[in-house]
N, C-alpha and C positions, 0 to 999 in steps of 0.2 A: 707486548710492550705498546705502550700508549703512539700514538703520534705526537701528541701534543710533550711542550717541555714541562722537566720536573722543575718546580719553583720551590727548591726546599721544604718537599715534603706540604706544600697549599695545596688543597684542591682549587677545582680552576674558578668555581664562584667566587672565592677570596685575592685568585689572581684578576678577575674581571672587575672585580669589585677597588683592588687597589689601581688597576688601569685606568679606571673610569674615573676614579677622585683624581689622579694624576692629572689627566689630561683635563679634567673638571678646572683644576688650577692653575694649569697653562692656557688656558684659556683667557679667566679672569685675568694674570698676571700681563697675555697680551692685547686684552681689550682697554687695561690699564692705561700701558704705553700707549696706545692709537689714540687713546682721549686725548694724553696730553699732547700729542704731536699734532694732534686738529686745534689746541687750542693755541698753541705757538703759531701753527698755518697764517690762522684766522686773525689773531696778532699783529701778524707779519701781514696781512692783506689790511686790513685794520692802517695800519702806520702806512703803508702804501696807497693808502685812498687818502689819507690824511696829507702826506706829504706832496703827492699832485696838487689836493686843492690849494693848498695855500703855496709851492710852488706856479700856479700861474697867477696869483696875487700878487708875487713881488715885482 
């Protein structure tokens, strides 16, 4: 008996193979999210720079 688990009858190149797109995609889906949360940051530093300067204007 193998070591390795049975994945319904796949051999393991077809398990490494679905592992690898898996995590391929979580990947993409979390580089996704960081984009948008560095653009919101940056936004938000953005309107922060903005609102100093014309806060010591009034």
């Amino acid at each position: 008996m193998s070591s390795s688990k049975n994945y319904g009858g796949r051999d393991e190149s077809e398990v490494f193979k679905r592992k690898s797109l898996s995590s391929q995609k979580q990947r993409k889906k979390m580089a996704h999210i960081l984009q948008w949360v560095l653009y919101v940051l940056a936004i938000l530093v953005l309107a922060a720079c903005v609102f100093t300067f014309f806060a010591g204007t009034i």
